[in-house]
C-alpha angles and dihedrals in degrees: 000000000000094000092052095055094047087053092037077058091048090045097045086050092053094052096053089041080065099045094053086053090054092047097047085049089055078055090238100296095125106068088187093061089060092045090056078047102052090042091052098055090041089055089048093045099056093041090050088054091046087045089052094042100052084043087058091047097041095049098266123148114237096228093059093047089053090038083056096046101048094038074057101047094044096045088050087051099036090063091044090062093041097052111021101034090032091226105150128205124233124234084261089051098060091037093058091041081050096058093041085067097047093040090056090042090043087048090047094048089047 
């Protein structure tokens, strides 16, 4: 249950991440739009302290819980831009996002 909240956190962040985009891109003329926004990262702040907090408590490092919740965050926006934007990544691209990946799990594992 611990780890679904950690990546639930990820995911909530991303999502915000995307409707302050949209919002930015309406050039701020939609003050709902900031409001979701602003819900959205209150709602991911707070997870992401609670997430920390039970990973303290239940023997979690703090750099794994924050390596779960932003792979999250950027996977979940990565495909948003992929699919819903149509920006498509180069072969670098992946590659570099691909060793971003290695490189954190290589760090976390010494």
């Amino acid at each position: 249950m611990f780890w679904i909240q950690v990546l639930v956190a990820g995911l909530i962040g991303a999502a915000a991440d995307v409707v302050l985009m949209r919002w930015a891109v309406a050039s701020g003329l939609q003050p709902k739009l900031w409001l979701e926004s602003a819900t959205a990262i209150l709602v991911f702040a707070t997870m992401f302290a609670l997430a920390i907090r039970r990973g303290i408590q239940g023997g979690h490092p703090l750099s794994i819980v924050a390596l779960v919740v932003l792979l999250s965050n950027i996977s979940l926006l990565l495909l948003y831009d992929s699919y819903a934007n149509g920006i498509s990544l180069t072969p670098m691209q992946w590659a570099g996002f691909a060793f971003g990946i290695i490189t954190a799990v290589c760090f976390e594992l010494g």
